[in-house]
DOLUM-184587 format. One record per residue (C-alpha): residue number from 0; residue in three letters; y, x, z. Coordinates in steps of 0.2 Angstrom, whole numbers. Example, Ala and Ser with C-alpha at 12.3 -4.5 7.8 and 13.67 -1.06 7.14 Angstrom:
<rs>
+-----+------+-------+-------+-------+
| pos | code |     v |     u |     w |
+-----+------+-------+-------+-------+
|   0 |  ALA |   -22 |    62 |    39 |
|   1 |  SER |    -5 |    68 |    36 |
+-----+------+-------+-------+-------+
</rs>
This chain:
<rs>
+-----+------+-------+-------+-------+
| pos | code |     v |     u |     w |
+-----+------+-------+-------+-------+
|   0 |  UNK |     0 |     0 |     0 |
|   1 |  UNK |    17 |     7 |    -5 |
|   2 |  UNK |    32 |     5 |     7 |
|   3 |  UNK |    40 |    -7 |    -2 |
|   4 |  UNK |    25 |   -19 |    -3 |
|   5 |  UNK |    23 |   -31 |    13 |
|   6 |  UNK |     7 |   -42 |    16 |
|   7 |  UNK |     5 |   -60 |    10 |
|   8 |  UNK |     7 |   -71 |    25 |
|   9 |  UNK |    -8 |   -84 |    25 |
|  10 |  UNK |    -5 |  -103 |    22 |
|  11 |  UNK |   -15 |  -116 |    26 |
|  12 |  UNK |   -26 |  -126 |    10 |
|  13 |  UNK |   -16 |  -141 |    11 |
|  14 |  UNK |   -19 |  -158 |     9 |
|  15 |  UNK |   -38 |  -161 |     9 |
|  16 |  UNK |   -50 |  -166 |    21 |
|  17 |  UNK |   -48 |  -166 |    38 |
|  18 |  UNK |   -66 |  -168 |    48 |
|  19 |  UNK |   -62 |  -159 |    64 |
|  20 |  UNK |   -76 |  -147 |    62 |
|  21 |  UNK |   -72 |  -126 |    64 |
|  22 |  UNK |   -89 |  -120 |    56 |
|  23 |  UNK |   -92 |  -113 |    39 |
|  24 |  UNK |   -90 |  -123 |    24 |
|  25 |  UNK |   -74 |  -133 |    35 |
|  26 |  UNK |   -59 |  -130 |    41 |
|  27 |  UNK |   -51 |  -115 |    45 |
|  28 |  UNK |   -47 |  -111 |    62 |
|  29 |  UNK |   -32 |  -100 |    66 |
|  30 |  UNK |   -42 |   -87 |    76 |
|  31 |  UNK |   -53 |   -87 |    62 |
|  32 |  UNK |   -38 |   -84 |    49 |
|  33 |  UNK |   -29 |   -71 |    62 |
|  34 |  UNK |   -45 |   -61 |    62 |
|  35 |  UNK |   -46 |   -59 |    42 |
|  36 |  UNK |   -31 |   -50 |    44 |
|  37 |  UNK |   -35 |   -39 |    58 |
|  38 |  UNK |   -53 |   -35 |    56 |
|  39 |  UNK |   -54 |   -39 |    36 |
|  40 |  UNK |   -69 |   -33 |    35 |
|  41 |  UNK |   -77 |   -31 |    15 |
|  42 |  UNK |   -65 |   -39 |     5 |
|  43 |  UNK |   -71 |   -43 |   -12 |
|  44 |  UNK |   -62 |   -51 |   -29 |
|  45 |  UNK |   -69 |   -63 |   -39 |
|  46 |  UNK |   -67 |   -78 |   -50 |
|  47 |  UNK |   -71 |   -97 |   -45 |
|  48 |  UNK |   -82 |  -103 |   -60 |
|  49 |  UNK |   -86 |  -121 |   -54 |
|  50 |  UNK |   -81 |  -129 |   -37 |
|  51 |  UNK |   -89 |  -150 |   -38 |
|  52 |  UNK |  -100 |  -158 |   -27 |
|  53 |  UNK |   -99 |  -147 |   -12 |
|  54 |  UNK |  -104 |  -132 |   -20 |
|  55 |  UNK |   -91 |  -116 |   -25 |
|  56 |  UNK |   -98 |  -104 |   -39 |
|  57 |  UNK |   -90 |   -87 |   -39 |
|  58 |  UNK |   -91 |   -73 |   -50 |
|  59 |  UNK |   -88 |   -56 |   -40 |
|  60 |  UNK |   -90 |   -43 |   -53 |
|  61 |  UNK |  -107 |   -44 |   -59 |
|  62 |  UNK |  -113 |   -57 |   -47 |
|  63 |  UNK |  -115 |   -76 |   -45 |
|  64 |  UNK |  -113 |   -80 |   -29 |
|  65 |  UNK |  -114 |   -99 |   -23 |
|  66 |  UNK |  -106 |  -107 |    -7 |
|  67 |  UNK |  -103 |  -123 |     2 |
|  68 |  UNK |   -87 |  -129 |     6 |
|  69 |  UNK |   -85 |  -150 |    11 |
|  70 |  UNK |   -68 |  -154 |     1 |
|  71 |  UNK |   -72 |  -147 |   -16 |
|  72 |  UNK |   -59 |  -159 |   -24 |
|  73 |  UNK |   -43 |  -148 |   -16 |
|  74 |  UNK |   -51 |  -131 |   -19 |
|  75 |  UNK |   -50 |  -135 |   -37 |
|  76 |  UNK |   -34 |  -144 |   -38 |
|  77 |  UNK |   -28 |  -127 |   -28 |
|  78 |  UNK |   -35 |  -116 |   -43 |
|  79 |  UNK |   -29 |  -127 |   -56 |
|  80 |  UNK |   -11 |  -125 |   -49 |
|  81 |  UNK |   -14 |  -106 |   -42 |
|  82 |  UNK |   -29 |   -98 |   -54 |
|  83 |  UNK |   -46 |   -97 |   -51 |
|  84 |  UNK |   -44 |   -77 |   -45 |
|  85 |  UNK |   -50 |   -78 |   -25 |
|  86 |  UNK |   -53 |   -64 |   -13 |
|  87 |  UNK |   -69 |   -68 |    -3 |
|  88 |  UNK |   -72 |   -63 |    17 |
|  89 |  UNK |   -89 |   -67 |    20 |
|  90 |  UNK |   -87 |   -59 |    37 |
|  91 |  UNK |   -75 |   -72 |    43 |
|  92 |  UNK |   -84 |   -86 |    29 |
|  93 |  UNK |   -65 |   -85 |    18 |
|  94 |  UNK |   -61 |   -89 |     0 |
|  95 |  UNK |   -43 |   -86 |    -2 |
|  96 |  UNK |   -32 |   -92 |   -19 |
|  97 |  UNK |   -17 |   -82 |   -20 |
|  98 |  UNK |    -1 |   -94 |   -19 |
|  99 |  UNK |    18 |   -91 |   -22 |
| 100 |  UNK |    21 |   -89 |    -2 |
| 101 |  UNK |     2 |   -80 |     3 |
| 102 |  UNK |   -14 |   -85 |     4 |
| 103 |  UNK |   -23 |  -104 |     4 |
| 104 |  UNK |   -40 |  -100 |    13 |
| 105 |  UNK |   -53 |  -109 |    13 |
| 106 |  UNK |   -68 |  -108 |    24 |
| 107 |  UNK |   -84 |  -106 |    17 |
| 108 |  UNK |  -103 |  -107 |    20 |
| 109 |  UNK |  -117 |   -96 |    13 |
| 110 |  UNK |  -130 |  -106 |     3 |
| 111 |  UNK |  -145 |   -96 |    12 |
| 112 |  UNK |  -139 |  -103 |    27 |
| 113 |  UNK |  -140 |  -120 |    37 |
| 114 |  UNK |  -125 |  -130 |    32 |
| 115 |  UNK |  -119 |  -143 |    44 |
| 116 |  UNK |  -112 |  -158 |    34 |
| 117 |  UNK |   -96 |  -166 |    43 |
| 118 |  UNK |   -97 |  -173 |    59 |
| 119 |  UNK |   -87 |  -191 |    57 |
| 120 |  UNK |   -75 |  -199 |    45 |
| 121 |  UNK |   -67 |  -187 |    36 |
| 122 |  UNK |   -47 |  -188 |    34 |
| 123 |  UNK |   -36 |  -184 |    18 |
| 124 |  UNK |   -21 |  -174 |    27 |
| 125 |  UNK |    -3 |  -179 |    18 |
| 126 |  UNK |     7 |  -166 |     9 |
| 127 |  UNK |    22 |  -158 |    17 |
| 128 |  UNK |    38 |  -158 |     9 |
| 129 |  UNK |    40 |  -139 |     7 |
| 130 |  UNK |    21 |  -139 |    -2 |
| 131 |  UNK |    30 |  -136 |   -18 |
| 132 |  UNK |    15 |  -138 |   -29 |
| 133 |  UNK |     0 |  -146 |   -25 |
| 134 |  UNK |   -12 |  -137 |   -13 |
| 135 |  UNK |    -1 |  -129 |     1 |
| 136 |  UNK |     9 |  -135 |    15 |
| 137 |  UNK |    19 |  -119 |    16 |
| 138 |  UNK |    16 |  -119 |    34 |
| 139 |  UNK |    11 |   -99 |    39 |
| 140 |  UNK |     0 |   -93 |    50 |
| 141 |  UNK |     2 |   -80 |    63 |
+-----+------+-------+-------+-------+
</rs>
């Protein structure tokens, strides 16, 4: 990093679902996202190549690599608007689409592991009125 770069401050995803539940394939805690950034970990490129039904396909160079994440429907309309370039952290279960602001994360769950579907009725969370374009509230996390 040179010293004119800074960082990109992470976002939260946005509209979308809201089921209350923290574990892989959710929502992303704020721990969870604090963590990315402190302890990153392997952090990998790649491109979403499909997102429906539940299911996220990433390539990561030469790699196909499917997950689970529970509101498919704003992951895509995120990389319509933003690009379908992510960085992954499977350490801390992250897919990130780079926005205008930082980073929309998204939690994801390994395919080769249990996946918990959501716990009750599952919310659709408004937009806020500095989202811009769709996907983002624009709020930061520390």
């Amino acid at each position: 990093m040179t010293g004119d770069e800074r960082p990109m401050p992470e976002i939260d995803s946005g509209p979308g679902k809201r089921c209350g539940w923290y574990g892989p394939g959710h929502e992303v805690h704020w721990i969870q996202n604090r963590k990315s950034r402190e302890e990153p970990g392997l952090v990998e490129e790649g491109v979403v190549i499909h997102a429906e039904a539940g299911f996220v396909t990433v390539r990561v160079g030469s790699e196909v690599r499917r997950y689970r994440h529970h509101d498919t429907e704003t992951l895509r309309e995120t990389l319509r608007d933003w690009g379908e370039r992510v960085v992954i952290q499977e350490r801390w279960s992250l897919l990130k689409v780079r926005g205008p602001e930082g980073f929309f994360c998204f939690s994801i769950a390994r395919t080769d592991r249990p996946f918990s579907h959501c716990p009750g009725p599952v919310r659709r969370r408004g937009r806020s009125r500095r989202a811009g374009r769709r996907g983002g509230t624009g709020r930061r996390r520390a």
